[in-house]
Backbone bond lengths (Angstrom), bond angles and torsions (degrees), N, CA, C in turn:
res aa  C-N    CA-C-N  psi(-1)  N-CA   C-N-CA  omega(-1)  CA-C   N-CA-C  phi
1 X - - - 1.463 - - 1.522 107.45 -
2 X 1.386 118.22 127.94 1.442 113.94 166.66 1.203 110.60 -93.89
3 X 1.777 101.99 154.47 1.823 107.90 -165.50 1.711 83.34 -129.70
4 X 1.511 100.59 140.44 1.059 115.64 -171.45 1.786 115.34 -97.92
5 X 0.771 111.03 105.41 1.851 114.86 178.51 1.565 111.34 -35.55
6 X 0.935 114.94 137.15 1.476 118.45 161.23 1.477 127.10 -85.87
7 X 1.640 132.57 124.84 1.305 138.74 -163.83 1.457 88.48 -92.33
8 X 1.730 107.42 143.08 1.766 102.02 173.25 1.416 116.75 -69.80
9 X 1.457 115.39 1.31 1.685 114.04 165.42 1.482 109.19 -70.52
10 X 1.348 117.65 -61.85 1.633 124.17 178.28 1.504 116.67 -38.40
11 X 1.865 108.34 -33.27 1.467 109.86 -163.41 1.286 95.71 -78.61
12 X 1.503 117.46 -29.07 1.478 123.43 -150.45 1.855 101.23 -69.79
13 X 1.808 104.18 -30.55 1.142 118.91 -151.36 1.683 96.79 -69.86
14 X 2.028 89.61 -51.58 1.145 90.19 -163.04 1.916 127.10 -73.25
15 X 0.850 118.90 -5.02 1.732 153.68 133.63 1.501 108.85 -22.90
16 X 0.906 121.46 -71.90 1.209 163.91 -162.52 1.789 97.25 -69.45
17 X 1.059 121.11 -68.55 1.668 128.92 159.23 1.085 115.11 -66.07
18 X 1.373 140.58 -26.74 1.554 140.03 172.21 1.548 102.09 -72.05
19 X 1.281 122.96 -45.78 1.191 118.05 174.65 1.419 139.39 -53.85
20 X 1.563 109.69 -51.64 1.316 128.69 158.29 1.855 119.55 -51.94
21 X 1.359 99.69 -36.98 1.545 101.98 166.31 1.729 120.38 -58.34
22 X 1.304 94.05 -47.10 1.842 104.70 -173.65 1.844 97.76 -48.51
23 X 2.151 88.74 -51.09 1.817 82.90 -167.25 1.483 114.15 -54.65
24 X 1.516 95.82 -52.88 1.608 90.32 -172.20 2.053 118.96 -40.29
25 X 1.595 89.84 -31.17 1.941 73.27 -172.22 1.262 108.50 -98.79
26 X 1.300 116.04 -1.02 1.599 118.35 151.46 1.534 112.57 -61.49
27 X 0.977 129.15 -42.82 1.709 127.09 177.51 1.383 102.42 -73.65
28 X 1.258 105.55 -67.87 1.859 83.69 175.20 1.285 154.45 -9.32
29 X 1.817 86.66 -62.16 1.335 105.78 -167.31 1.833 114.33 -85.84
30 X 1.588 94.24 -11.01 1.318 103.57 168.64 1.842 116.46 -85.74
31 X 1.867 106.13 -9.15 1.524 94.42 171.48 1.129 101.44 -121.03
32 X 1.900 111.28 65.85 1.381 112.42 -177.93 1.722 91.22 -85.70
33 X 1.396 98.34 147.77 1.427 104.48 -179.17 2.135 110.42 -78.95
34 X 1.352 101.79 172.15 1.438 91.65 -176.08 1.859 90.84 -99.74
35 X 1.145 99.47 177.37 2.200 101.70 -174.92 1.838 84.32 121.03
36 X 1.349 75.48 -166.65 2.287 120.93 -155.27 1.934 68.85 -105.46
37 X 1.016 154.13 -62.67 1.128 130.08 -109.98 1.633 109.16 -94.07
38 X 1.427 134.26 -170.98 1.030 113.33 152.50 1.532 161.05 -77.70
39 X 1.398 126.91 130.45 1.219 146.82 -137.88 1.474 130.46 70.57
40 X 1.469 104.66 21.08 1.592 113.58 167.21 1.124 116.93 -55.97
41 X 1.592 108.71 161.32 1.720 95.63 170.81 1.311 108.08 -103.97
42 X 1.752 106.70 137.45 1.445 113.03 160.06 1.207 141.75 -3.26
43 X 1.585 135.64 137.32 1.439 122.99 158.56 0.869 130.09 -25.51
44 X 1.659 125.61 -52.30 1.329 137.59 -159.17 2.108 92.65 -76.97
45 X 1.135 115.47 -36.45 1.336 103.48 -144.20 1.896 78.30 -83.70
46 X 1.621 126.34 -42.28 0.771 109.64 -162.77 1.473 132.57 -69.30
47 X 1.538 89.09 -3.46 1.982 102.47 -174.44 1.487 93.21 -85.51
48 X 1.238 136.35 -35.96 1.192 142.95 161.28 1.462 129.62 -37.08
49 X 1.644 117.37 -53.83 1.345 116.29 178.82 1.549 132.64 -62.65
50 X 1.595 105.01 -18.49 1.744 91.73 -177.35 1.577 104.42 -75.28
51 X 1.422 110.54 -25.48 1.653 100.86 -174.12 1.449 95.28 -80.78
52 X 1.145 142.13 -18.90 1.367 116.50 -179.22 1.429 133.82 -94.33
53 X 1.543 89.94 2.69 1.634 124.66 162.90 1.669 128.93 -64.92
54 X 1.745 99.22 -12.26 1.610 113.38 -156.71 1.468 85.39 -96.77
55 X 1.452 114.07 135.55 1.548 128.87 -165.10 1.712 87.84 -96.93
56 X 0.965 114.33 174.12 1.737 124.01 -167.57 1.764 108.50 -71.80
57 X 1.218 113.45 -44.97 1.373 101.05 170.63 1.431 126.44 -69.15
58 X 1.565 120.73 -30.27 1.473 140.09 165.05 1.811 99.31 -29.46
59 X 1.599 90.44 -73.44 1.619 123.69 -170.65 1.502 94.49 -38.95
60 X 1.435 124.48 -54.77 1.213 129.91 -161.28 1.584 105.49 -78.73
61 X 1.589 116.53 -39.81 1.733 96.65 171.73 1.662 106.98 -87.20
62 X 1.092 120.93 21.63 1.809 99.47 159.59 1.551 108.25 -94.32
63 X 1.462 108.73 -24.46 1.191 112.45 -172.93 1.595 111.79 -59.83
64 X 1.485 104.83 -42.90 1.550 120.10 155.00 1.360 136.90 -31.56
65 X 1.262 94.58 -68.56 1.420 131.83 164.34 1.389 102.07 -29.09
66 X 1.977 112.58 -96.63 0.801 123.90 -142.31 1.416 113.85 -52.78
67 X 1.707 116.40 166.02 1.524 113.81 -175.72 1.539 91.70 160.18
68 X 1.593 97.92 -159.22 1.772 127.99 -154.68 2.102 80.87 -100.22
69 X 1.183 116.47 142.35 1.707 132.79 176.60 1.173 105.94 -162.87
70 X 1.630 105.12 136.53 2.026 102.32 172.09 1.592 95.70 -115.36
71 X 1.616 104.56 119.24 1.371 106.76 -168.57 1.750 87.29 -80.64
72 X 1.777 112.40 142.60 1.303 109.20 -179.09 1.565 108.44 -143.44
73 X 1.346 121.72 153.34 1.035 128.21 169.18 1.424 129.38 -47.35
74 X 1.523 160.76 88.86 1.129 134.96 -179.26 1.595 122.19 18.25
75 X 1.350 114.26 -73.29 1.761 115.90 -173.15 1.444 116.27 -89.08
76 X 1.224 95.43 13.26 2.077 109.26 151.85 1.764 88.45 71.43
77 X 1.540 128.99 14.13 1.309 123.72 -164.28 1.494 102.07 -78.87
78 X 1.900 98.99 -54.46 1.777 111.62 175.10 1.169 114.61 -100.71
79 X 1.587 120.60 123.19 1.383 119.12 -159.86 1.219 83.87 -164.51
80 X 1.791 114.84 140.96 1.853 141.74 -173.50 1.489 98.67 -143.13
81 X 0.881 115.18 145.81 1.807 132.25 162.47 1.502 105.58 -71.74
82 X 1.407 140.01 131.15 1.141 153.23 113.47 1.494 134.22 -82.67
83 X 1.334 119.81 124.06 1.518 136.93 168.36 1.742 113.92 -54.08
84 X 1.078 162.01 81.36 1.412 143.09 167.74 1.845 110.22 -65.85
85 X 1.178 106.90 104.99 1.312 104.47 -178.24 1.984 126.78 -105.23
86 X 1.003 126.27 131.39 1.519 117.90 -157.54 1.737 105.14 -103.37
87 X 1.602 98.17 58.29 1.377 130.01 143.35 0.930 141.21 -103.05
88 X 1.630 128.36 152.77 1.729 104.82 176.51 1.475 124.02 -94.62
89 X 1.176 108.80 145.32 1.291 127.25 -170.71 1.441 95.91 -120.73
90 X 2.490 96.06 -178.85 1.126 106.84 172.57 1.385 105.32 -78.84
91 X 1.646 115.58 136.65 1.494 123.26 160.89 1.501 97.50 90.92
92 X 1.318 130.83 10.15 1.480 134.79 153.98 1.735 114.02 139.29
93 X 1.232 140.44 -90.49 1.675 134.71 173.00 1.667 99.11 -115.15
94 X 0.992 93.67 160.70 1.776 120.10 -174.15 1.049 97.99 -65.80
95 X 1.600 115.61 155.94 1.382 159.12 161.20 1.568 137.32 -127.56
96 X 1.375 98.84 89.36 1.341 98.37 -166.09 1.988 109.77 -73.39
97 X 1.268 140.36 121.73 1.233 134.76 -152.45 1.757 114.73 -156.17
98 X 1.418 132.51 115.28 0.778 132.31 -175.34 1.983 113.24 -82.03
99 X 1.694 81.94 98.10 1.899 84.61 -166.24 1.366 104.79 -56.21
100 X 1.616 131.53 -50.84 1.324 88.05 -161.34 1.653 121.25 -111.95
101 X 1.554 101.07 27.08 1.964 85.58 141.36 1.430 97.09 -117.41
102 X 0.955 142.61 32.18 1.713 119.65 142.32 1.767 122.34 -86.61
103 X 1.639 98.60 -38.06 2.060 90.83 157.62 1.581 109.01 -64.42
104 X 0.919 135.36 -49.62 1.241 113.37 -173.15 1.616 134.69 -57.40
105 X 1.440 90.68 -34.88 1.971 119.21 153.94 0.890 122.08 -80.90
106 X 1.463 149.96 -10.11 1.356 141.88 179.08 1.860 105.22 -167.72
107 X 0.822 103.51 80.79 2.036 127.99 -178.72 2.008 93.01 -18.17
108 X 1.367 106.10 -57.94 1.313 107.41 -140.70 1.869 94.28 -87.18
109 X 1.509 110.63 -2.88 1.325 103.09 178.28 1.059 135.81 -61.42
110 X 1.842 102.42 -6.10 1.723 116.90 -163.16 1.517 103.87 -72.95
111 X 1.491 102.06 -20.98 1.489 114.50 -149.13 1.700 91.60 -77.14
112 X 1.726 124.28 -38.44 1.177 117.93 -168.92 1.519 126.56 -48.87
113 X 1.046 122.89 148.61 1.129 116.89 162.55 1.768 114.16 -146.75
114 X 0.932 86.84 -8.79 1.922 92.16 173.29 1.101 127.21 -151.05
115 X 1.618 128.98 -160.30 1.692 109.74 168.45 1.566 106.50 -153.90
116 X 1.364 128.42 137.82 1.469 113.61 165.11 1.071 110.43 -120.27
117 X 1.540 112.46 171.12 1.325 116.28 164.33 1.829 133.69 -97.50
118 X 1.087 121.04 148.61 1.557 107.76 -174.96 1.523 108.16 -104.43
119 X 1.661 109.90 149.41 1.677 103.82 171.19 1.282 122.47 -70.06
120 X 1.522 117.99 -5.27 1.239 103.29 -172.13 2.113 104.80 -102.00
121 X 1.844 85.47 14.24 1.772 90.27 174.75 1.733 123.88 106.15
122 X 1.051 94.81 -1.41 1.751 121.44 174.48 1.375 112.23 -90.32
123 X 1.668 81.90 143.79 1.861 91.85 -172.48 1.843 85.72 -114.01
124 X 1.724 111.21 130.79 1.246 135.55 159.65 1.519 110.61 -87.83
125 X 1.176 115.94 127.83 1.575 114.96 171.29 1.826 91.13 -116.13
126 X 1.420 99.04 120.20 1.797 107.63 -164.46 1.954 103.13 -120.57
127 X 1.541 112.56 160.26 1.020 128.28 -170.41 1.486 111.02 -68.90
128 X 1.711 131.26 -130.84 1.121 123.57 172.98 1.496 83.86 -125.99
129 X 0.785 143.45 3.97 1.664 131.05 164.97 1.821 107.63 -102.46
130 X 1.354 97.72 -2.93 2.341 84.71 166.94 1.771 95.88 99.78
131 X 1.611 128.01 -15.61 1.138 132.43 168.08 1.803 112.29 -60.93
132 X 1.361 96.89 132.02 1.915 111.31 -176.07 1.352 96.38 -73.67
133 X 1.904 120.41 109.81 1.012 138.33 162.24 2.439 95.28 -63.20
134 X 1.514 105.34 -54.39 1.503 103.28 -163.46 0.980 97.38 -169.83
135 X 1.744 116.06 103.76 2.004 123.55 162.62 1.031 92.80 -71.82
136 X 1.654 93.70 150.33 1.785 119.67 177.28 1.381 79.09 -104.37
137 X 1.451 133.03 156.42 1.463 131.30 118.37 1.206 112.84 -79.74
138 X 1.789 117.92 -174.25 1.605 102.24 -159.51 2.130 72.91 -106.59
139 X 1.277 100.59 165.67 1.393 115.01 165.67 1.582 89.01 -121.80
140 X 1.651 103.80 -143.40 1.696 118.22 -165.97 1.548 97.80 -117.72
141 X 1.772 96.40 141.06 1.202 115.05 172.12 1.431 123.89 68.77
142 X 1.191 86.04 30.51 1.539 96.12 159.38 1.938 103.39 100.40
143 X 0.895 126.38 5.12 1.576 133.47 -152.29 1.763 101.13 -123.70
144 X 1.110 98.55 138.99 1.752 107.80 177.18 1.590 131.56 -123.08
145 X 0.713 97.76 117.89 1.695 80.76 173.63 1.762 133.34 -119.61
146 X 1.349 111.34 171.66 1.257 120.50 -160.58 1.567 119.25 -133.63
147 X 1.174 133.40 114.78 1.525 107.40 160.40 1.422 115.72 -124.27
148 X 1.354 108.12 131.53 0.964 126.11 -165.41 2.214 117.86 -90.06
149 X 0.633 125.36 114.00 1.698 139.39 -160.52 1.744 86.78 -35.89
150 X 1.271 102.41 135.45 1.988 95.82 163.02 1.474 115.93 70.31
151 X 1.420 102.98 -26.53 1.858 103.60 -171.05 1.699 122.58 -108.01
152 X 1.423 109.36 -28.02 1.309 124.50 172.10 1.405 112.41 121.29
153 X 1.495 114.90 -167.72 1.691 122.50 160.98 1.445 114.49 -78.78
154 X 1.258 101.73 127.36 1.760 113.16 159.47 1.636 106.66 -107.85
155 X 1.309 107.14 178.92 1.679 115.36 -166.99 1.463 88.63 -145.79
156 X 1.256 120.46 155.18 1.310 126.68 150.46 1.484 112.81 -115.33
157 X 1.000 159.92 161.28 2.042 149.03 -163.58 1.198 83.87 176.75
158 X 1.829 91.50 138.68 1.134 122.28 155.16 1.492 111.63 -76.18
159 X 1.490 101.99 126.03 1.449 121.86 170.01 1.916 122.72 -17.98
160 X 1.399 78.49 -42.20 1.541 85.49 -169.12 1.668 115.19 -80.11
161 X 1.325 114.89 6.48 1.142 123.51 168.66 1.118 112.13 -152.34
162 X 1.062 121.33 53.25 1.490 146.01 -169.18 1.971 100.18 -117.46
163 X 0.712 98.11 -36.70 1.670 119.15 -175.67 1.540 117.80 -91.66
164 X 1.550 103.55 -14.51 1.788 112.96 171.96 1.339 111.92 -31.72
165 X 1.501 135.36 126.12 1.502 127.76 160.51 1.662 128.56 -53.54
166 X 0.951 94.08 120.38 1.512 111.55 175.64 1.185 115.94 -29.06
167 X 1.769 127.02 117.49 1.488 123.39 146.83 1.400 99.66 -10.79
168 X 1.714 103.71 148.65 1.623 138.72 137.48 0.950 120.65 -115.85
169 X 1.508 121.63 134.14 1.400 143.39 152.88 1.927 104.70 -5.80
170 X 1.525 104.69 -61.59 1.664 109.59 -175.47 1.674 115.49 -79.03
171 X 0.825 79.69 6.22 1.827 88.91 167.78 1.206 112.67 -96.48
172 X 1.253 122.34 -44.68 1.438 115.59 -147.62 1.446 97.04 -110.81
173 X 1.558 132.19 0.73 1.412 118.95 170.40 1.251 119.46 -101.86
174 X 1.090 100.19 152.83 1.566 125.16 -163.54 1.266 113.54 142.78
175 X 1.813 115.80 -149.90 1.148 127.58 166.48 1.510 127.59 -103.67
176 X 1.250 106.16 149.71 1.558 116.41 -161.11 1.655 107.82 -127.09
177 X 1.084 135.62 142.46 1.678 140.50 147.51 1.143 105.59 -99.65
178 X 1.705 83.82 142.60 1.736 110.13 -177.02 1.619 101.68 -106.86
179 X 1.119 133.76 140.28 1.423 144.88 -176.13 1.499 111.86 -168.54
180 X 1.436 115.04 134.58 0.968 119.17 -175.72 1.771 117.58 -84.76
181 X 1.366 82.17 -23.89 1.755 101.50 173.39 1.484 95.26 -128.85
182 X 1.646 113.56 137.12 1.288 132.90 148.51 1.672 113.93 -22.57
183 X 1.689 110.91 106.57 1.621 96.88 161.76 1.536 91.90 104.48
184 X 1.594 134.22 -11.72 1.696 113.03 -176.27 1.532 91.58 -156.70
185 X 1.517 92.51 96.69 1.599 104.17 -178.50 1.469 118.56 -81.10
186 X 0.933 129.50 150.46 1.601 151.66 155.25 1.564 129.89 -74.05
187 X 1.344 94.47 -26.74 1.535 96.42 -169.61 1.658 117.91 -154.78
188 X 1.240 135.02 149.74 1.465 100.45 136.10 1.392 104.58 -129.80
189 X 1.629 112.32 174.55 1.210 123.97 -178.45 1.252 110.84 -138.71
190 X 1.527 130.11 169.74 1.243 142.93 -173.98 1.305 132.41 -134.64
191 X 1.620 115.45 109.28 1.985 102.21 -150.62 1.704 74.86 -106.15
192 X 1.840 98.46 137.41 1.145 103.88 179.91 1.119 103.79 -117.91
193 X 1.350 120.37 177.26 1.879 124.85 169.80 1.260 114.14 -98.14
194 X 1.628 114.24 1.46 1.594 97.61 159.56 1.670 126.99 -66.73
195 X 1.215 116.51 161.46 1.483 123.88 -162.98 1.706 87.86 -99.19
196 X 1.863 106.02 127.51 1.355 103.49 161.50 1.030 106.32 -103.25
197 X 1.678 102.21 169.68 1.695 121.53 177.88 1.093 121.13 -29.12
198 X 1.704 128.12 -69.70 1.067 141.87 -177.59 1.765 126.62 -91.90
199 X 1.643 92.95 47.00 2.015 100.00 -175.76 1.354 109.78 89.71
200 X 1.021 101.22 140.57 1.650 105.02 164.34 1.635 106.79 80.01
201 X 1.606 120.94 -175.05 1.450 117.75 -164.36 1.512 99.07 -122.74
202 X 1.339 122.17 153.75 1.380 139.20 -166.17 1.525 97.17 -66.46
203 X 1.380 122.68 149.23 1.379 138.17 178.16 1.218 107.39 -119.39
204 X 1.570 149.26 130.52 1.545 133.28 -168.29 1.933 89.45 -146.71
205 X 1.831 81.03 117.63 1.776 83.42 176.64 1.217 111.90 -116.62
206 X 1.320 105.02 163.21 1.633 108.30 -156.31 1.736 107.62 -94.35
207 X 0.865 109.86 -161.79 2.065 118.64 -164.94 1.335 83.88 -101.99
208 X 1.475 83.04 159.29 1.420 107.05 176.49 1.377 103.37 82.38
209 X 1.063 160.46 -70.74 1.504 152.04 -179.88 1.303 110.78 41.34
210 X 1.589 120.75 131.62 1.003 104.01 166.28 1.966 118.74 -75.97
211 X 1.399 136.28 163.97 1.307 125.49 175.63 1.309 113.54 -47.24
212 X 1.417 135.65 -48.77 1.075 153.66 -154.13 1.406 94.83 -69.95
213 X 1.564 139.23 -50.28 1.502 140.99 -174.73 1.648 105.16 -92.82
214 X 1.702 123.94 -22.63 1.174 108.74 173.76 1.276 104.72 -91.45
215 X 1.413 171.23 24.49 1.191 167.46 121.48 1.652 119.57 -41.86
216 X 1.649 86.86 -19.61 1.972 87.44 179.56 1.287 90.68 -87.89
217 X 1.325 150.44 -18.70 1.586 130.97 -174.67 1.802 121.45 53.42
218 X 1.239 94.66 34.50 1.636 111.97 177.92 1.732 95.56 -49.83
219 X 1.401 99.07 143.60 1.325 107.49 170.75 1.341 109.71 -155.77
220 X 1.804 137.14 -14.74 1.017 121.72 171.96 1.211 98.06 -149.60
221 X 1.720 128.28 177.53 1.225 123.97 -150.52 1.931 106.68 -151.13
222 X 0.767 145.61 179.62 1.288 142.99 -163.42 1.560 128.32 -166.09
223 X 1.179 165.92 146.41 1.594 144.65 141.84 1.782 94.25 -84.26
224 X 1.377 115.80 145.98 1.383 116.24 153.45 1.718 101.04 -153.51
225 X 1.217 101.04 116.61 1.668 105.56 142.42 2.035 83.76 87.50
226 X 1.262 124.19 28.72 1.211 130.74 -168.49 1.794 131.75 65.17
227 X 1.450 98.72 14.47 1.273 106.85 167.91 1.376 129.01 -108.92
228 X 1.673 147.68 -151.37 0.962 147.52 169.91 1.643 104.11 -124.39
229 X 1.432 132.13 130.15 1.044 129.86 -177.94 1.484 104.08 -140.72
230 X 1.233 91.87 113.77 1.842 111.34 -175.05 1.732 102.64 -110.89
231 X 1.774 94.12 138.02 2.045 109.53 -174.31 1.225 94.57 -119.77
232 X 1.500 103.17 148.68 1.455 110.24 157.33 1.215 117.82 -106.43
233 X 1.491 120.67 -170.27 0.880 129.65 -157.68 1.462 111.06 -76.82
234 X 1.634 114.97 -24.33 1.070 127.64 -172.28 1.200 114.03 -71.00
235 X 0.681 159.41 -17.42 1.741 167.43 -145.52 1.794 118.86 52.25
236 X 1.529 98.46 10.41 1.612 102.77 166.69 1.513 128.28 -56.69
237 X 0.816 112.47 -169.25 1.696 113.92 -176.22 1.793 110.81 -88.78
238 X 1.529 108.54 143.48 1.455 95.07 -153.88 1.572 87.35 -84.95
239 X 1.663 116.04 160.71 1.262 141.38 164.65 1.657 105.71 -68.26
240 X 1.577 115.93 120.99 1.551 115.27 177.00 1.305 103.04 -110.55
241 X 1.362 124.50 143.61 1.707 160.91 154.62 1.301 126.62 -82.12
242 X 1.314 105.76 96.82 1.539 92.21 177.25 1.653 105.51 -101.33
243 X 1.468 99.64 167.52 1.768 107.29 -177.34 1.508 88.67 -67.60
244 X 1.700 113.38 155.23 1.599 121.60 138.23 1.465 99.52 -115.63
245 X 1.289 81.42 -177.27 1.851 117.68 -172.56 1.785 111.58 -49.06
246 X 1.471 103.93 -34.25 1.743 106.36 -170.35 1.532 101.55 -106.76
247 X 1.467 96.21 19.69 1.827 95.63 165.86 1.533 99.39 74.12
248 X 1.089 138.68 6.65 1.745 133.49 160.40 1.825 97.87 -72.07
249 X 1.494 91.48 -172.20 1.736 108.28 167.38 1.164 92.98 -151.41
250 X 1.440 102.78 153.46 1.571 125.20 -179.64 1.435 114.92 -139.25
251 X 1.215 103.56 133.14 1.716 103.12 177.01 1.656 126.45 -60.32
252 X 0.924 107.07 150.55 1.752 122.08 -152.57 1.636 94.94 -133.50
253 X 1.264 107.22 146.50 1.413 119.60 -69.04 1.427 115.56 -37.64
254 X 1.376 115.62 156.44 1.580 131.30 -160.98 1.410 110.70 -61.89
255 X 1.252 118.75 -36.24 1.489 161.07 -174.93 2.415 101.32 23.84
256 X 1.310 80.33 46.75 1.643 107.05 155.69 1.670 98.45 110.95
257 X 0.842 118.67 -36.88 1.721 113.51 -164.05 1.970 104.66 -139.13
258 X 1.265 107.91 90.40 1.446 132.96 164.34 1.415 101.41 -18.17
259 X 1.169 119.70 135.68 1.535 140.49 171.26 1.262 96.30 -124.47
260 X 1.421 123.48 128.10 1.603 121.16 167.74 1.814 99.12 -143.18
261 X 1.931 82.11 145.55 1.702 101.40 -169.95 1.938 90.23 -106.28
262 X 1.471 86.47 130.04 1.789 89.04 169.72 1.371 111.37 -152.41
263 X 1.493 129.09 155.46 1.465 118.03 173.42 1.489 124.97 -69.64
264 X 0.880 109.97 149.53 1.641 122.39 174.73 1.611 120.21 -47.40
């Protein structure tokens, strides 16, 4: 058999093609797609990527963020403790969570498995693939909320006002202004202690209204679960109030343009 010598041009060449090979499957393997299919990335890498996705200020409000929260039902009836922890987990940072009284208190909690944070200030509680099980936006004093399509309002609260005493009936009657901004009211209204027809106590609003507050057709009013829950006439779904910090109420969820209850 003859063996053919190698010229240092040929070696140079073939060098030269070994190299370009390495790059090419170095790029590749770095735009391995995520999935089951082939060249996905691994379990391990994929429980890995949402936290390594969090840009430095992100990183810096979970660090914030994270802590002690009792995720709760709207009427404070079903309510579990959750941990937010600013580790990584599956589907982005840890969740420390007592599974089985939080399914039994809150159905969709089974689904959690992690938590992120949003730039615009929202807490995501996400699956093990990085999918939004339920954004909180932030409300006041530390407390968040969520509503979820078909299922209702959830809250997330800090502990430390988690324990606030409950509205009374003698607190909250009288008269109230409605304003969407502090200082330029729309409305006022009047939660009375008469008993209406259909539950709860008569609401009587005054003239002048702006359109925006007379279109709800409020007519009676309620406490449940430590909030204020006012019906109209229509038989729609009632508008809920929760207390804040400076003793106003504000509508829950915000659902684009703030309604706030304050005294005159």
């Amino acid at each position: 058999m003859r063996h053919l010598s190698s010229s240092p041009a040929r070696v140079r060449a073939r060098l030269a093609i070994a190299g370009l090979a390495l790059a090419l499957s170095s790029a590749l393997a770095g735009a391995a797609p995520e999935g089951n299919g082939p060249g996905a990335l691994g379990p391990v890498a994929q429980k890995q990527q949402p936290a390594a996705r969090l840009d430095p200020g992100l990183r810096e409000a979970a660090e914030q963020k994270a802590g002690a929260y009792v995720l709760s039902s709207a009427d404070g009836e079903r309510k579990c403790p959750i941990m937010l922890k600013a580790e990584a987990a599956a589907g982005g940072l840890a969740v420390q969570i007592d599974r089985a009284a939080c399914e039994a208190a809150i159905a969709f909690s089974v689904q959690v498995a992690g938590w992120l944070p949003d730039a615009s200030g929202a807490l995501r509680l996400v699956n093990a693939q990085g999918r939004t099980v339920a954004e909180f936006t932030e409300a006041t004093g530390g407390s968040y909320e969520a509503l979820r399509e078909g299922d209702g309002v959830y809250f997330l609260i800090n502990p430390s006002i988690a324990d606030v005493p409950e509205a009374t009936q003698a607190e909250v009657l009288g008269d109230w202004d409605l304003a969407s901004s502090p200082g330029a009211p729309l409305c006022r209204w009047s939660l009375t202690e008469t008993p209406a027809p259909k539950g709860g106590f008569l609401l009587k609003v005054a003239s002048g209204c702006d359109a925006s507050v007379a279109r709800l057709a409020a007519a009676s009013w309620r406490l449940d679960g430590g909030n204020i829950l006012v019906s109209g006439t229509g038989g729609g779904a009632a508008i809920r109030f929760a207390r804040q910090e400076d003793g106003s109420w504000a509508r829950v969820p915000e659902r684009g343009r703030p309604l706030l209850m304050s005294r005159p």
